[in-house]
C-alpha positions as CSV (number, residue, x, y, z in Angstrom):
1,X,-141.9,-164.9,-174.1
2,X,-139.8,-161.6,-173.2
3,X,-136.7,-163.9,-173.4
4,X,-137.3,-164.6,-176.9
5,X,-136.3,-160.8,-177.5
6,X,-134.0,-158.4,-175.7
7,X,-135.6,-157.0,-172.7
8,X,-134.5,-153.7,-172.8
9,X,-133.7,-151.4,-169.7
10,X,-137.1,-149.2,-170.3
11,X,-138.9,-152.9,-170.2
12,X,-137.4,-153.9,-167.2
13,X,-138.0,-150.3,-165.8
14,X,-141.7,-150.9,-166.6
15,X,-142.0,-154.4,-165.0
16,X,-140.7,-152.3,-161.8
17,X,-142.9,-149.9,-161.5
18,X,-145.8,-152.0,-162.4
19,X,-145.1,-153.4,-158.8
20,X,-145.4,-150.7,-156.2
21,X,-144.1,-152.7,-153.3
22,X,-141.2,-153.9,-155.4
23,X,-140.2,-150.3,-156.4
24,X,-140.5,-149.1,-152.8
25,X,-137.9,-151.1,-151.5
26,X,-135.3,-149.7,-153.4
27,X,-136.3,-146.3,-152.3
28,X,-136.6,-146.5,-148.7
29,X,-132.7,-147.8,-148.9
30,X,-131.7,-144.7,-151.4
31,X,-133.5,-142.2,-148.9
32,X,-132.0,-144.1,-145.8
33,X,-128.4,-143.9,-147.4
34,X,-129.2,-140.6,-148.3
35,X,-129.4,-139.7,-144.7
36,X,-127.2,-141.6,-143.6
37,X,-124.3,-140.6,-145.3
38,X,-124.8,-136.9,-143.6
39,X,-125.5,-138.5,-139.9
40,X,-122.3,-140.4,-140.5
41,X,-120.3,-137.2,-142.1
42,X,-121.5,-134.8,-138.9
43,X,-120.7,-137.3,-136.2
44,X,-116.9,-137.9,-137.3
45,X,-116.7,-134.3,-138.2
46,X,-114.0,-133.9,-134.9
47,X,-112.7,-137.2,-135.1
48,X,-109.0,-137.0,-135.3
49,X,-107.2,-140.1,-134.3
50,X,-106.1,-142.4,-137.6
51,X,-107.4,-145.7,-136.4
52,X,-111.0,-143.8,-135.5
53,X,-110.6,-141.7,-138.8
54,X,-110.4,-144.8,-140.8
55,X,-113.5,-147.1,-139.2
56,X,-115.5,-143.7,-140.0
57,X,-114.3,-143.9,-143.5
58,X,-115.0,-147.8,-143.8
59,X,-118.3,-147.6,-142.7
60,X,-119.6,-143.9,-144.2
61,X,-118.4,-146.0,-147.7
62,X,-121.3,-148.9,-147.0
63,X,-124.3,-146.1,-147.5
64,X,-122.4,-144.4,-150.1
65,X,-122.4,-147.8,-151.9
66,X,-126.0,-148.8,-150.9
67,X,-127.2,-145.1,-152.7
68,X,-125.4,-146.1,-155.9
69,X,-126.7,-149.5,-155.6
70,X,-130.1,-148.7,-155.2
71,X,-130.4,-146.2,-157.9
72,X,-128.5,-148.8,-160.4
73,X,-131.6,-151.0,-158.7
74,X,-134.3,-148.0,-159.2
75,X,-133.4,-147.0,-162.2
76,X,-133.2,-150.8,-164.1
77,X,-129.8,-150.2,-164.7
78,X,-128.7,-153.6,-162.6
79,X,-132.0,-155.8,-163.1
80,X,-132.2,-158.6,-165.8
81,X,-135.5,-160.9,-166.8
82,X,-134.3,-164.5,-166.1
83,X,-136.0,-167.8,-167.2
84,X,-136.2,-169.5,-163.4
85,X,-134.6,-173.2,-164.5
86,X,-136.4,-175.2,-161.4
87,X,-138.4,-175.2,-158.0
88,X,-141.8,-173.4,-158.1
89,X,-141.2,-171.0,-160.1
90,X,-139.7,-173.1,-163.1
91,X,-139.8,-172.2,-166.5
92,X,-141.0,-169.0,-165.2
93,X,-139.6,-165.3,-165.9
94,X,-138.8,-163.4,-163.1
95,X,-136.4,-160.3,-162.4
96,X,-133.2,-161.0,-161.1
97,X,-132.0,-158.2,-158.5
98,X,-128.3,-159.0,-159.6
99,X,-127.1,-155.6,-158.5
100,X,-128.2,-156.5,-154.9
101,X,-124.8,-158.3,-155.1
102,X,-123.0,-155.7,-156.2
103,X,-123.8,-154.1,-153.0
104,X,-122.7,-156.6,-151.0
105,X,-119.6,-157.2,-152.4
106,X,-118.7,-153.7,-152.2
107,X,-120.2,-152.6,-149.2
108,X,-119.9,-155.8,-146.7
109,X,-116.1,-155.9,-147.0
110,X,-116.4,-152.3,-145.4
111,X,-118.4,-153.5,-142.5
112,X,-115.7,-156.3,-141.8
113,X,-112.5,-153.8,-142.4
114,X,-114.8,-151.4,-139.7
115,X,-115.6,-154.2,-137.4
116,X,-111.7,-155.7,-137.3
117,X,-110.1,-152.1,-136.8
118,X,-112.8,-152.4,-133.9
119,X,-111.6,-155.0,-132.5
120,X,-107.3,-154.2,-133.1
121,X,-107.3,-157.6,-135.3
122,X,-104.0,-158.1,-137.1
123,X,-104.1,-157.8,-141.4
124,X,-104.1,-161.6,-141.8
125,X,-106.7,-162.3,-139.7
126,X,-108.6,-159.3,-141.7
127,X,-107.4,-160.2,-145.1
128,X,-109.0,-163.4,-144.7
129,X,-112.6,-162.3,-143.6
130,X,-112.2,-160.3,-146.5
131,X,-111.1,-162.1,-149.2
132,X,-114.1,-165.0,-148.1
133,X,-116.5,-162.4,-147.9
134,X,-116.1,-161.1,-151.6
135,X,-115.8,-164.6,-152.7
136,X,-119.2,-165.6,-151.0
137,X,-121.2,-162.7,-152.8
138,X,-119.5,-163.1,-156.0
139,X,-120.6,-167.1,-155.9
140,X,-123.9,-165.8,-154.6
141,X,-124.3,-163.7,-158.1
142,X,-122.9,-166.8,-159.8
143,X,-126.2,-169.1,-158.0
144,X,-128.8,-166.4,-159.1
145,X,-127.2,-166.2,-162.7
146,X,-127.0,-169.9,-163.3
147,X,-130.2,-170.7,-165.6
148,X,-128.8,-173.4,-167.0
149,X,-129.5,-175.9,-164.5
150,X,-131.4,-175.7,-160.9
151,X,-128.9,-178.5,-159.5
152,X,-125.6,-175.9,-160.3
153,X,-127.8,-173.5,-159.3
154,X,-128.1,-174.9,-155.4
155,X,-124.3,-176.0,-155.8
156,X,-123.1,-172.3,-156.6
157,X,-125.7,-171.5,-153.5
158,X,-123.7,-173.9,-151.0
159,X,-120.6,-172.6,-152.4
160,X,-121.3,-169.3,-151.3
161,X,-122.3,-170.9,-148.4
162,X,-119.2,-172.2,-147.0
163,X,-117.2,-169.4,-147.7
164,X,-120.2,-167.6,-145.4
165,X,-119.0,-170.1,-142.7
166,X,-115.3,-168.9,-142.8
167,X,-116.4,-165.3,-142.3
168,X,-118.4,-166.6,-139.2
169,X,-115.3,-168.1,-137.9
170,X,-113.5,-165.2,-137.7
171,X,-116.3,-163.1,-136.8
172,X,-117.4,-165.6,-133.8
173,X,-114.1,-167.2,-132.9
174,X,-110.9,-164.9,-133.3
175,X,-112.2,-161.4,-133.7
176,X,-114.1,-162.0,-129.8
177,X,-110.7,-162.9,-128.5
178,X,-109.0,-159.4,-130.3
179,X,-111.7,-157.4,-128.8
180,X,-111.1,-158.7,-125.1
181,X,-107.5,-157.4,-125.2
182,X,-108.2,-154.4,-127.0
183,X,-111.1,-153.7,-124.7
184,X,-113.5,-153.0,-127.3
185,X,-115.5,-156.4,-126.3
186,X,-118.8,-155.2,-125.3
187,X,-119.6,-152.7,-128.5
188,X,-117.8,-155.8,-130.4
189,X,-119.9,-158.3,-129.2
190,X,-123.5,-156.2,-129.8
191,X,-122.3,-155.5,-133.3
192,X,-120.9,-159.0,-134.0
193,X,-124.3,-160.3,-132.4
194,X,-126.2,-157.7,-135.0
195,X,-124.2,-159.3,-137.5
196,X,-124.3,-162.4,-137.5
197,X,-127.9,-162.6,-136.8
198,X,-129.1,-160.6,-139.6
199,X,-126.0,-161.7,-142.1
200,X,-128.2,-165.2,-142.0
201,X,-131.1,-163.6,-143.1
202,X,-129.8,-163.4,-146.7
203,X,-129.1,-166.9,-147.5
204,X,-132.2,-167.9,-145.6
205,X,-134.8,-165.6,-147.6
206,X,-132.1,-166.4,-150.8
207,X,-133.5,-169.8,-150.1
208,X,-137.2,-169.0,-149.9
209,X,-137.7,-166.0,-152.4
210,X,-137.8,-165.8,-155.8
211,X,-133.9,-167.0,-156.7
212,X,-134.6,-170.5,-154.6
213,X,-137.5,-172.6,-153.9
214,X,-139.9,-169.5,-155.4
215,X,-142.0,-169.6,-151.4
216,X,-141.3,-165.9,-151.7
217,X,-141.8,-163.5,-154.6
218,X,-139.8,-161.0,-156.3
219,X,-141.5,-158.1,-154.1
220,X,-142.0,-159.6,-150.7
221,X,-138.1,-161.1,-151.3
222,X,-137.2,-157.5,-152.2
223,X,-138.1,-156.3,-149.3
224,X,-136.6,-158.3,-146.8
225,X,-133.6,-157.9,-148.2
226,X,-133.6,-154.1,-148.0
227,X,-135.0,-154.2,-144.4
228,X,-132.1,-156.5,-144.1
229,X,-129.3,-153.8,-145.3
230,X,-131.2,-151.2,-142.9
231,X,-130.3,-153.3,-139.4
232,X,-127.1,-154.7,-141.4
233,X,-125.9,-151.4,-142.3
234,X,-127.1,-147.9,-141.2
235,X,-128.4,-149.3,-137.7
236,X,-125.0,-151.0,-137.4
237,X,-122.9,-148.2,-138.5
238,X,-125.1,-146.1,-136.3
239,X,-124.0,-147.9,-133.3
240,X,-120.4,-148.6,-133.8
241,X,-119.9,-144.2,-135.2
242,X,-121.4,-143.2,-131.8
243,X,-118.9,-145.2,-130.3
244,X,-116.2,-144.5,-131.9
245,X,-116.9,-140.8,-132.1
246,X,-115.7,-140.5,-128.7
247,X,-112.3,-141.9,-129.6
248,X,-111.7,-144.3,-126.5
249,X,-108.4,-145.0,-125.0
250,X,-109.2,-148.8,-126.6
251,X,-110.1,-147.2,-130.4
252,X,-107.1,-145.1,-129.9
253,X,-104.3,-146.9,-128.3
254,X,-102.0,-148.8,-129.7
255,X,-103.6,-151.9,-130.7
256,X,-104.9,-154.2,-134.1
257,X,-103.3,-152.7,-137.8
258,X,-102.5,-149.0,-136.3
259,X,-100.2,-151.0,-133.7
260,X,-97.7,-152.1,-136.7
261,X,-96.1,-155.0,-136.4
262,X,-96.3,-156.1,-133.0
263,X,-100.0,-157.2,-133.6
264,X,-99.3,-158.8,-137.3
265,X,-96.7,-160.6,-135.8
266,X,-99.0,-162.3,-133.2
């Protein structure tokens, strides 16, 4: 068994390529950041408010992530052979995509910071989305890590879970409410909408790929979660640059964290 022995990085590098569909889903995503990162550089090239400057600056950070992520991913550099502990797969070794999470942690924090200025939410109100977020990727890493027993496993998985259900909150609940006194509500709600709706797709394919039951494999679960980060992110950021490009009166007035501490104080 390869876990009798240290895999090493040009193993793991091997066992990539060896899969074609595996190792094409990490390139798409580096060619798409690629690209992105200069769509998202020319469009806020005459961008000069603060509060527009900074959600161009959150969100050109999320493909700048996603290309150093994906290379790590590429390259071997952030993929690990794992004994699978239960489900179908049991007893099995698979490769563990465990930089995938680095990603999220990084990037998805930068989607949320974007998507509050957006709406002229106040810092606690952001702070919290945030704080939850990075906690539910971490506890996601900690559910794909844990071989040591399939039951912790699914516990770190509902952990990561709940704290999922706090970002929805905010994202559903009081960031909507923001939005309709800032005036931003209708690009809000189409990029909360895009959000939510994809966000679910991770836990769900989490669930059936290679990590959970083992429904999925490594590839096919691969894949869906890089055509996953192409709606999540560059489609996303896409939609929300091109508004924001134009600097509206409701992007640029006074409202959310640029407004001080009227809003906080709310």
């Amino acid at each position: 068994m390869l876990l009798q022995e240290a895999v090493s990085q040009a193993e793991v590098f091997d066992m990539i390529y060896e899969d074609a569909v595996l190792a094409s889903s990490f390139w798409v995503n580096v060619a798409l950041a690629g690209l992105s990162i200069l769509l998202f550089v020319y469009m806020g090239r005459d961008v000069e408010d603060p509060r527009a400057q900074l959600i161009f600056v959150a969100t050109i950070v999320v493909p700048v992530v996603s290309l150093s992520s994906y290379l790590g991913l590429a390259s071997g550099l952030t993929v690990s052979v794992v004994e699978m502990p239960g489900g179908a797969l049991a007893g099995e070794e698979v490769l563990s995509m465990w930089g995938r999470y680095l990603t999220w942690t990084l990037s998805t924090p930068m989607i949320l910071l974007a998507l509050g200025l957006l709406a002229g939410s106040n810092s606690t109100k952001l702070f919290t989305a945030v704080v939850f977020d990075v906690a539910m990727c971490v506890t996601g890493l900690a559910a794909a890590l844990t071989t040591s027993s399939y039951a912790l496993r699914w516990g770190w998985y509902g952990v990561s879970c709940t704290f999922f259900a706090v970002v929805l909150y905010v994202l559903l609940v009081e960031w909507p409410k923001d939005a309709a006194e800032t005036g931003t509500a209708e690009i809000f709600s189409t990029l909360k909408l895009l959000t939510v709706i994809l966000w679910f797709g991770y836990p769900v394919f989490w669930a059936l790929g290679a990590e959970g039951i083992g429904v999925l494999g490594v590839a096919v679960t691969s894949w869906a979660y890089s055509a996953l980060d192409v709606g999540a992110k560059y489609v996303f950021a896409y939609l929300l640059l091109s508004y924001v490009a134009d600097e509206p009166a409701s992007v640029t007035g006074p409202t959310g964290l640029s407004g001080g501490a009227t809003a906080v104080d709310d």
